[in-house]
Every structure is written in C-alpha cells, then in structure tokens.
C-alpha positions as CSV (number, residue, x, y, z in Angstrom):
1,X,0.0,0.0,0.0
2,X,1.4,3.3,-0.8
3,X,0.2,7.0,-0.1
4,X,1.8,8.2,-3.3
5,X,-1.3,9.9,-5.3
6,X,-1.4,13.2,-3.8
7,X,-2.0,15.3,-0.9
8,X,-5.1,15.8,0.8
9,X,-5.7,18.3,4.0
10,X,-8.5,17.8,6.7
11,X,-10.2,20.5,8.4
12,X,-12.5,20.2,11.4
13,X,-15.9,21.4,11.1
14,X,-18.2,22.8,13.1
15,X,-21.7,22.0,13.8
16,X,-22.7,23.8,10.1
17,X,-20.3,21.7,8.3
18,X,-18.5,24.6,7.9
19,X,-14.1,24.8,8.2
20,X,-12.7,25.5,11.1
21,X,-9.5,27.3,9.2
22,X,-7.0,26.9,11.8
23,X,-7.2,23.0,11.8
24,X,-5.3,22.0,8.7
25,X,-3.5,19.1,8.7
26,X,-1.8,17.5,5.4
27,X,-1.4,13.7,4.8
28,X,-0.1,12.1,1.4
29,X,-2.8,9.8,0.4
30,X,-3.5,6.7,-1.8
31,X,-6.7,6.0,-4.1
32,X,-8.6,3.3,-3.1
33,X,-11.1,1.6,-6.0
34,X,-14.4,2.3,-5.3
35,X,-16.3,-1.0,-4.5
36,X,-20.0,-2.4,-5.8
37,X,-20.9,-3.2,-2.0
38,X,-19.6,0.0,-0.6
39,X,-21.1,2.0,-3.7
40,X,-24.7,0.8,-3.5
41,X,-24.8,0.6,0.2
42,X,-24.0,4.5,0.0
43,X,-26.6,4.7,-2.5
44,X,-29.3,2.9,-0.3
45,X,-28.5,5.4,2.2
46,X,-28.9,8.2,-0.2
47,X,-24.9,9.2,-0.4
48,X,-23.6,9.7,-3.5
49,X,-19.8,8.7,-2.9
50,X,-17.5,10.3,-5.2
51,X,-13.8,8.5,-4.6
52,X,-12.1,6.5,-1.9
53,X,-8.7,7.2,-0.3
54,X,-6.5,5.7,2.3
55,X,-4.2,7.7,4.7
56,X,-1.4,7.0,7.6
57,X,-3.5,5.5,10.2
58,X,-4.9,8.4,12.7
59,X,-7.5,7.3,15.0
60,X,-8.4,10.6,15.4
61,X,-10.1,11.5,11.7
62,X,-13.9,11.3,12.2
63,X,-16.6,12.2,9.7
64,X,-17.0,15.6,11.4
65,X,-13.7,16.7,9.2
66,X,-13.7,18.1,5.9
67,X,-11.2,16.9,2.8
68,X,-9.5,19.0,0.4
69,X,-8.0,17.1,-2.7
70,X,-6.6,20.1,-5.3
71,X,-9.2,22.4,-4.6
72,X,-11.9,20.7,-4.1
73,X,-14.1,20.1,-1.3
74,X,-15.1,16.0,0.1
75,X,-17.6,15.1,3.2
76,X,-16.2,12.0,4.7
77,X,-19.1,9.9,5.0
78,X,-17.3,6.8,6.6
79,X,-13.8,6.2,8.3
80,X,-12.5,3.0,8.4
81,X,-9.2,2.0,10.5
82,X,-7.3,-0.9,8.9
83,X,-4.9,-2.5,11.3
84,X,-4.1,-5.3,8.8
85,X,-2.6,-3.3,6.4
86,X,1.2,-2.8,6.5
87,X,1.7,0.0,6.9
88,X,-1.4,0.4,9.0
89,X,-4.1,3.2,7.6
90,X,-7.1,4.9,7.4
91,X,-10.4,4.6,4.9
92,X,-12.2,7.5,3.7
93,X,-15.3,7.5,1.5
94,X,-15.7,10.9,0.4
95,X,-18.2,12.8,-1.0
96,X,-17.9,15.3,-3.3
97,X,-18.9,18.9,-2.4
98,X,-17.7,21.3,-4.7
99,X,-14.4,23.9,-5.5
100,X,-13.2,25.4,-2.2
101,X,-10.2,27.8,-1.2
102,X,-8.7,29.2,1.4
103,X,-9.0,32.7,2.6
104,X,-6.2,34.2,4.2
C-alpha cells in the first residue's frame, strides 16, 4: 500500500459543516477503487460517494472533518481504520462537495 497519489488536507468542522480554518493538517494519500458493496450501500442510504482514499493511520479522523483534494471540497461519509494493512491506515469514502479555497 502506498500513499503516493497526492495530498489531501483535513479540516475540522463545526456544527454547520463549515471549516474550522485553523485545523489543517496534510497527509499524502492513496486512491482506493471504489467498490460495488460500498457504492450501493452509500446509495441505499442516499450518499452519492465520489472516490475512496486511504491515509497513515490516525485514529483521530472522524466524519466531522472536511477533505480537500486540489481544490476541491469532500464530506467523509465513513472512516475505516485498517490495522491489517502494512503500513497500518485509514479509509475515507468521500463525497464530493464542490471547489473550495482558502482565505487568508
């Protein structure tokens, strides 16, 4: 498994989904395919996913944080930590939410 695909940064959000600006972190990431079982249970829960990455493990990403993948904006839907990968990671199913940038 390698996290050789990009660079994604997570923000915290606050209770109106929006960015906390402050809270940037940046993690290399890897794409992950998009499965038939996780696409159509996303789809029975009325979640249209839009790609799935894979980070260094961090126990502390929930689906109140925000992605950011070259200027555009992801809901994580689902986080996923996999032990049994080597090295260990982290799942995101993301969902696209349009362009976003940063304001200074």
């Amino acid at each position: 498994m390698q996290f050789n695909d990009g660079f994604v940064t997570l923000y915290r959000t606050n209770d109106d989904d929006e960015i906390i600006r402050n809270s940037a972190v940046m993690y290399r990431f890897g794409n992950r395919k998009l499965g038939v079982n996780r696409f159509y249970a996303a789809k029975q829960n009325d979640i249209e996913l839009s790609r799935v990455i894979h980070i260094h493990r961090n126990p502390d990403v929930t689906t109140q944080y925000a992605a950011v993948i070259n200027r555009t904006r992801y809901k994580i839907e689902q986080v996923q930590h996999d032990d049994e990968s080597n090295p260990r990671s982290t799942v995101l199913s993301l969902s696209q939410r349009g362009l976003w940038e940063e304001k200074a």
